[in-house]
Each structure stands twice: as structure tokens, then as C-alpha cells.
N, C-alpha and C positions, 0 to 999 in steps of 0.2 A: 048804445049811446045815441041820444037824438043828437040829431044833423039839421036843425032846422034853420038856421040861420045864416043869413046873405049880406056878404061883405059887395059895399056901392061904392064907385066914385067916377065923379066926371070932369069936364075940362070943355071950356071953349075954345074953341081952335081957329086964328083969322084966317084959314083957306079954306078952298073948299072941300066939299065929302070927297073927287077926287083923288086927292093929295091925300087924305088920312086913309081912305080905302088903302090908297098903294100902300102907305107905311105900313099898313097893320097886314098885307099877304106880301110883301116884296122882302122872302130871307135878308136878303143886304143894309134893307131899311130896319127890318126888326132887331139884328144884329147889333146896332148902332144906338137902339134907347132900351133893349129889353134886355140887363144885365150880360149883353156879352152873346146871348143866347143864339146856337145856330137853328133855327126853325125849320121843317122837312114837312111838306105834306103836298100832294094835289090840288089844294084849293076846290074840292070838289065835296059835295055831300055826300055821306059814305066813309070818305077816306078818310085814312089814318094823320093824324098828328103828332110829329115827336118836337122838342126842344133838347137839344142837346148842352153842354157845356161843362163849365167849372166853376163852382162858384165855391173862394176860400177854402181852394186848393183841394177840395170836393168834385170828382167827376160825378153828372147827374143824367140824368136823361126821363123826362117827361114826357105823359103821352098820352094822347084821348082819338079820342073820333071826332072831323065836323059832323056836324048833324043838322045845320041851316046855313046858308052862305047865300045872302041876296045880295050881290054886287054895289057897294057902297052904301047899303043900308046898317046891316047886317051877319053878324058874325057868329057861332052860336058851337061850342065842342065842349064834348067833355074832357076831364080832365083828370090824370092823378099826377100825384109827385113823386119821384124816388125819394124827396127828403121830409113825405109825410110819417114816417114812420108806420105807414100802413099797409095791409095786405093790396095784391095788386089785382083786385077783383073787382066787379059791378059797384058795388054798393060803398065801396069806398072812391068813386069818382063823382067830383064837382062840376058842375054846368057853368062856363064861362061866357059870356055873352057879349059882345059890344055894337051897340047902337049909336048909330048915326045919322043928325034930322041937321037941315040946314038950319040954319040961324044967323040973316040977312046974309051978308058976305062970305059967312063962317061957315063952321058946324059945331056942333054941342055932339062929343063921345059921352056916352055911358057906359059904364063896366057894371056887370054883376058877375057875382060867383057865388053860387048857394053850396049848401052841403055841409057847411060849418059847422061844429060842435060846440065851441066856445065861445064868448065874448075875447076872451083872448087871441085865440085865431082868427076870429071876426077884425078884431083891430090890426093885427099881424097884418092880413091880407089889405085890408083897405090902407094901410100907409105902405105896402108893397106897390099897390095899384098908384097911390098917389105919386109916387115917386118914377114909376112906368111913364104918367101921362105928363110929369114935368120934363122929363127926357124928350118923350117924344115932342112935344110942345117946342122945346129946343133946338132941336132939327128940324120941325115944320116952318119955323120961322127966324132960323138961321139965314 
């Protein structure tokens, strides 16, 4: 099954790259806009990434490798799901990305995640992501 297709969305944010850097590696911040999720990893290239949690009464746990981390630019891992219903090998993980450029006072996040098969899943994940970055949005400017 081809995989070629990449779920995008972004958000302007009025603080600075800063303050989104922290949200998007600070477990306690991630917790707070990213469905509940506890996030584990070293923040280091290399290292492993898990998300743990529950979601609708589902225990889950996801988990990729970073593979770029340039300190408030920058975010770059892959990824699978325990609730893709797929095998938990190479070729079944997504590349998740988020970029970060200022924009005057701000910053403008971008999300990608490639590896998609579907238009369906394509859309799944892009209103997953949009509802990620209203959260966080939320708490950046609580």
C-alpha cells in the first residue's frame, strides 16, 4: 500500500519561538494540550520517544525515535501508533516534524506527518493536529 501522503497544519502563535519550544519538549506542558498524553524521551537526537496514556478508556503507548532537534527551530521523530492498527516495524512509521520561524512578535508552527495512505487518514490526522494546535494555543496565551 502506498504511503505517500502528508497530513499539514499550522497556527500562529503571539509569543515567542521560546515559549512554543518549551511547550512542544516540556512533558508537563505537553500533557496539558496533547490529549492527556504523558511524553518520555531525552530531547536528544538518537533517542527514543514514547507517549503514553488513555485515550476512551484505551491504554496506548506510541513511540518513534527524534532524528533532528534544533532547539526552537525544530522538531523532527518518527513515529508509530499502538492504535494504527499496524505492525510495529520500520516501514510502518510516520515522520512528524514541527517547524518553528518567528513571525514579528510571534511564531508560525508548522506540522507535518508523512507516511499516510489515505485521504481519510490524511484528514483524520490533520484535524487531530488542528485540535493539538488549538490547545496548545490555549495555554500559550492563557
Amino acid at each position: 500500500m502506498k504511503k505517500g501522503l502528508t497530513a499539514t497544519q499550522s497556527i500562529e502563535l503571539n509569543v515567542p519561538s521560546a515559549a512554543v519550544w518549551k511547550a512542544l519538549t516540556d512533558p508537563k506542558e505537553i500533557k496539558k494540550y496533547f490529549f492527556g498524553t504523558n511524553a518520555i524521551s531525552e530531547w536528544k537526537e538518537g533517542s527514543p520517544i514514547v507517549f503514553k496514556g488513555e485515550w476512551e478508556g484505551q491504554s496506548y503507548e506510541d513511540k518513534g525515535t527524534i532524528i533532528e532537534i534544533i532547539s526552537g527551530k525544530k522538531l523532527k521523530y518518527t513515529y508509530w501508533s499502538s492504535f494504527s492498527g499496524t505492525e510495529d516495524i520500520p516501514e510502518n512509521y510516520a515522520n512528524i516534524c514541527y517547524y518553528l520561524t518567528p513571525k514579528g512578535k510571534g511564531t508560525l508552527l508548522e506540522i507535518t506527518q508523512d507516511g499516510i495512505d489515505t485521504e481519510e487518514r490524511k484528514n483524520h490526522s490533520e484535524s487531530n493536529w488542528k485540535t493539538v494546535l488549538e490547545k496548545l494555543k490555549e495555554l500559550l496565551t492563557s
